[in-house]
C-alpha positions in Angstrom: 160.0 31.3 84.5 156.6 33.4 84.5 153.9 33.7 86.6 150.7 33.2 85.1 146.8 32.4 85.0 144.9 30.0 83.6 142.3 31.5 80.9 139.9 31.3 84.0 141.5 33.1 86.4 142.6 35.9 84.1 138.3 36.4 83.0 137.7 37.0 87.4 140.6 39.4 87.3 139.0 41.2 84.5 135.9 40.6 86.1 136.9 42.5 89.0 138.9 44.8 87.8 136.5 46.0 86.0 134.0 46.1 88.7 136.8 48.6 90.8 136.6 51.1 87.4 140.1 50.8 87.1 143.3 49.2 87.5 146.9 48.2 85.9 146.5 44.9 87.1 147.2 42.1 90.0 150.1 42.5 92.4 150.8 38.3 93.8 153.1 38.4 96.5 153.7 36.0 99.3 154.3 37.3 102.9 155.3 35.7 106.1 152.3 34.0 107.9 150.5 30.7 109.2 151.8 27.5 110.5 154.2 26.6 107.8 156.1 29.9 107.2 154.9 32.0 103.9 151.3 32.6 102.4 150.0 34.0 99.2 148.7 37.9 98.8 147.0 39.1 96.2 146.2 42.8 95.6 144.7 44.9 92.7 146.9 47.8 91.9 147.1 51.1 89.8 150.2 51.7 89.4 154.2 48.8 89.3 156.7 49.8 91.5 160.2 50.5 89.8 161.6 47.2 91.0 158.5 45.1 90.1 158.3 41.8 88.0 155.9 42.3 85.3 153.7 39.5 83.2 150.7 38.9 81.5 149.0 36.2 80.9 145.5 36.5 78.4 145.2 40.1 79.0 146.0 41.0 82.4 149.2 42.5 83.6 150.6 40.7 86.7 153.4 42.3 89.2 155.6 40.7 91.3 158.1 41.9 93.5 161.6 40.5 93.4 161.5 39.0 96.8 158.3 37.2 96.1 159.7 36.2 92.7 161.6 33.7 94.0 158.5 31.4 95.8 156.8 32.1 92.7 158.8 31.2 89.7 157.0 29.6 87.5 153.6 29.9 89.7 149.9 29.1 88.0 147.3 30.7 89.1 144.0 29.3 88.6 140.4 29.8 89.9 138.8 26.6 91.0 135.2 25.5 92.5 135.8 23.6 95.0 132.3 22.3 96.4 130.0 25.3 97.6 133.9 27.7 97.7 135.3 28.8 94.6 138.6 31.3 94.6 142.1 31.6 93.2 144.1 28.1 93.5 148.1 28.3 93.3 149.8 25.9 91.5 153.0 26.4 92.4 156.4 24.3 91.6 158.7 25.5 94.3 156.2 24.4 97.1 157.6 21.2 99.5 155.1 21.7 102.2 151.7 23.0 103.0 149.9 23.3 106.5 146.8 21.3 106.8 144.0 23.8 106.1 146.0 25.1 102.4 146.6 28.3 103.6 150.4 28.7 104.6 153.2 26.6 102.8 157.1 26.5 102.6 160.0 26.1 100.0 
């Protein structure tokens, strides 16, 4: 399954990529960290690696590297408010477990 973004999240992207002057799109990874094992990275980059994962979803090109492709299957991403914090929400399937504070979770 893809990875994708809500309408929403795809207009910040834009938003910011547009801001940096330039841009092939946004890498979404997840790396080892935090109590409960593996948390999300997001990076703008310039240029896929040979082995990336590519989608996009209304407009903007996402990349995702093999390894990360398989916490992320089928990940939303979305960009919420929140009370007085607003950023990038992950809605994702494969997730049993999250740490208290959202920011680490495990599969």
């Amino acid at each position: 399954m893809p990875v994708t973004l809500t309408e929403k999240a795809a207009r910040q992207v834009q938003k910011h990529l547009a801001a940096r002057g330039t841009g092939l799109g946004l890498r979404v990874a997840v790396k080892t960290s935090g109590c409960s094992g593996l948390a999300y990275a997001l990076e703008f980059v310039d240029e896929s690696a040979p082995e990336d994962h590519t989608f996009e979803s209304f407009g903007v090109t996402l990349l995702v590297d093999p390894k990360s492709l398989a916490y992320l299957d089928g990940t939303e991403l979305d960009y919420v408010r929140e009370g007085l914090n607003e950023g990038f929400k992950f809605n994702n399937p494969n997730v049993k477990a999250q740490c208290g504070c959202g920011e680490s979770f495990n599969v």
